[in-house]
C-alpha positions in Angstrom: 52.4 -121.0 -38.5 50.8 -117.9 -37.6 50.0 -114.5 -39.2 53.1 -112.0 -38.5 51.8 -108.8 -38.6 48.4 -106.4 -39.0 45.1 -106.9 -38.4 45.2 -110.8 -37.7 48.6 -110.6 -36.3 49.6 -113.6 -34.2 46.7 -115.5 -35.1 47.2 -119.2 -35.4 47.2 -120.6 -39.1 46.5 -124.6 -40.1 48.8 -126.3 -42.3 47.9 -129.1 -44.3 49.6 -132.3 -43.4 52.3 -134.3 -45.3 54.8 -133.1 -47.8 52.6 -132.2 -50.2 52.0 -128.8 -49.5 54.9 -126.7 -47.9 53.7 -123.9 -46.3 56.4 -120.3 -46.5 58.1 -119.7 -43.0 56.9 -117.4 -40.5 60.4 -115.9 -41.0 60.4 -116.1 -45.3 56.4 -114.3 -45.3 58.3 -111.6 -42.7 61.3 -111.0 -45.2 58.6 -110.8 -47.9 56.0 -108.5 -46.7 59.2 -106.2 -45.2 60.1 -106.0 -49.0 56.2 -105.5 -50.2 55.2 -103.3 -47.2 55.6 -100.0 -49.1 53.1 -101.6 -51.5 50.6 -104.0 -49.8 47.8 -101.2 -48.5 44.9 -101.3 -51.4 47.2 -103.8 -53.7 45.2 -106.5 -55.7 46.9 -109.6 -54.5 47.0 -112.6 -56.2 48.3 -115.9 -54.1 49.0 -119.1 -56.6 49.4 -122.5 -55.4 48.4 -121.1 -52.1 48.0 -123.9 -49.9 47.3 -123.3 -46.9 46.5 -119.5 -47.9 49.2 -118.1 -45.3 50.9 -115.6 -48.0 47.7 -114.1 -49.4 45.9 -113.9 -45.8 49.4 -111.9 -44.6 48.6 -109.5 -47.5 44.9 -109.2 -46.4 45.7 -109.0 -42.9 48.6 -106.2 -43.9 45.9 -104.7 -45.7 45.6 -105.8 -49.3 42.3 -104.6 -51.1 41.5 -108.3 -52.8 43.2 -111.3 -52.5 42.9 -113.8 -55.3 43.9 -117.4 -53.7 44.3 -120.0 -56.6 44.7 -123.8 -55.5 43.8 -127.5 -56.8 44.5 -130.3 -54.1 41.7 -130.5 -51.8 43.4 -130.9 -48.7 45.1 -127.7 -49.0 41.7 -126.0 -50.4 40.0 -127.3 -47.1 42.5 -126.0 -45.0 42.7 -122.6 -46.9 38.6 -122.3 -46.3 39.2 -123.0 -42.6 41.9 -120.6 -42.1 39.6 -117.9 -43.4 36.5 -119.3 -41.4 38.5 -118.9 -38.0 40.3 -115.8 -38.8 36.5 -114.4 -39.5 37.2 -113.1 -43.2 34.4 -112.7 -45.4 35.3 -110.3 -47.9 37.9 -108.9 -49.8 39.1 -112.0 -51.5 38.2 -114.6 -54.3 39.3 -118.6 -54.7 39.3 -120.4 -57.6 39.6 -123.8 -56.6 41.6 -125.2 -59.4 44.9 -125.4 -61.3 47.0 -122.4 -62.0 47.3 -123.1 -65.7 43.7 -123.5 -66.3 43.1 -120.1 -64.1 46.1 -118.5 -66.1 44.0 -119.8 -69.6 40.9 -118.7 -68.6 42.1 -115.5 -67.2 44.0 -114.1 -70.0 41.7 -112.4 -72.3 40.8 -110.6 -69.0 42.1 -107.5 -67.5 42.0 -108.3 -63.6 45.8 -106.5 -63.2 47.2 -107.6 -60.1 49.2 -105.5 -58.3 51.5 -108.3 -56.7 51.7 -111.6 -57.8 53.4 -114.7 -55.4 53.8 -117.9 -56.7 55.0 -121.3 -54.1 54.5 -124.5 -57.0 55.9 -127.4 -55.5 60.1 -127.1 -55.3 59.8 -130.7 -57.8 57.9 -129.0 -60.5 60.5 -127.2 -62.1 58.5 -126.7 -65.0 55.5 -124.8 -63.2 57.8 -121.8 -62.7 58.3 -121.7 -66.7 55.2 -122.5 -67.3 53.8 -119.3 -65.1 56.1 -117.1 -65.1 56.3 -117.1 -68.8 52.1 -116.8 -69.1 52.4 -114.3 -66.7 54.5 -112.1 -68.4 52.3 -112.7 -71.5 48.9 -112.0 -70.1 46.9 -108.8 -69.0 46.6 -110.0 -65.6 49.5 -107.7 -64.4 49.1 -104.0 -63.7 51.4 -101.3 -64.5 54.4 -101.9 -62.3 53.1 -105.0 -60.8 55.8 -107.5 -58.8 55.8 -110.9 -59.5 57.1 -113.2 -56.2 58.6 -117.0 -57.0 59.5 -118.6 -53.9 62.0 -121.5 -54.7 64.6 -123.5 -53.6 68.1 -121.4 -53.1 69.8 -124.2 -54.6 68.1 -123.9 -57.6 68.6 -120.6 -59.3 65.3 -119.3 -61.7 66.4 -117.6 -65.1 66.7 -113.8 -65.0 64.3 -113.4 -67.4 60.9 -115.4 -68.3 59.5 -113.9 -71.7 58.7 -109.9 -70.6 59.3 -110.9 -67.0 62.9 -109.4 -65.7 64.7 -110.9 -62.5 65.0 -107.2 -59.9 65.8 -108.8 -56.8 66.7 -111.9 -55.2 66.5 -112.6 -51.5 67.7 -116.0 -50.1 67.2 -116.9 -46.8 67.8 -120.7 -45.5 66.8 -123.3 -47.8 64.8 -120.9 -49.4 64.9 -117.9 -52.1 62.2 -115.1 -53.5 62.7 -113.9 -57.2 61.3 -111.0 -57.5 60.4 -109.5 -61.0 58.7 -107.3 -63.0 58.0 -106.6 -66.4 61.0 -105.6 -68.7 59.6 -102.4 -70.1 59.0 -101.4 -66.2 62.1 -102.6 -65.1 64.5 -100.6 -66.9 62.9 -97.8 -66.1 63.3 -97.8 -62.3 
């Protein structure tokens, strides 16, 4: 696993070990950030269940203003915090080092608006992708014409729509798929 393009490009990336966490392709994070490139420079990021942090250092490295990583199991988290150690990053991001749903809770009063949004949950919880899309679409978290990301299994197809959230795109690749969406209002205007 490595860092595919911009400043940190080719730089090594840990991954934690086991099945636990399942890091996003070298080849998926290209398709994704090929899609987002028009977008990435000065975009508030943020990365749930980031794992090993791969997806929101790409945006960083690509040149994302902030990157927001949000992760609970402390092998990933330790992993994540050496990734940024060795690729020297000190600034420009923030990690709450916790569950999305309780980051999502404590967040929504708040008006952080993210300018892209990727979520990975684990391919078994099937009910995380309700669960966040759904508050996603809900909260004030998103800025005008913000993309949300879902990375799933291709197998298993995501509704079109999750509460405002509308399904615009859908890229498969592999095993693999990316849902993108954005908010309905914004998306029938485009």
């Amino acid at each position: 696993m490595r860092i595919i393009a911009g400043t940190f490009r080719s730089r090594p990336l840990q991954a934690p070990a086991g099945l636990a966490t399942r890091p996003s392709s070298d080849r998926l994070r290209e398709t994704l950030f090929n899609v987002l490139a028009p977008r990435i420079e000065g975009a508030r990021f943020l990365d749930l269940y980031a794992g090993s942090g791969a997806v929101g250092l790409e945006a960083l490295s690509r040149g994302a203003e902030q990157v927001m990583f949000v992760e609970r199991a402390p092998t990933a988290l330790k992993v994540l915090q050496t990734n940024l150690e060795k690729l020297g990053v000190k600034a420009g991001f923030s990690l709450h080092a916790g569950g999305v749903r309780e980051y999502l809770r404590r967040s929504q009063g708040e008006a952080r608006e993210f300018d892209l949004v990727f979520l990975d949950p684990p391919y078994d919880a099937a009910d995380e992708y309700e669960r966040t899309l759904g508050s996603l679409g809900e909260s004030r978290l998103l800025a005008n014409g913000a993309a949300v990301i879902a990375e799933h299994r291709r197998k298993e197809r995501l509704p079109d729509v999750y509460g405002l959230l509308s399904r615009t795109r859908l890229l498969e690749q592999g095993d693999a798929a990316l849902s993108f969406y954005s908010i309905a209002e914004i998306a029938s205007k485009a």
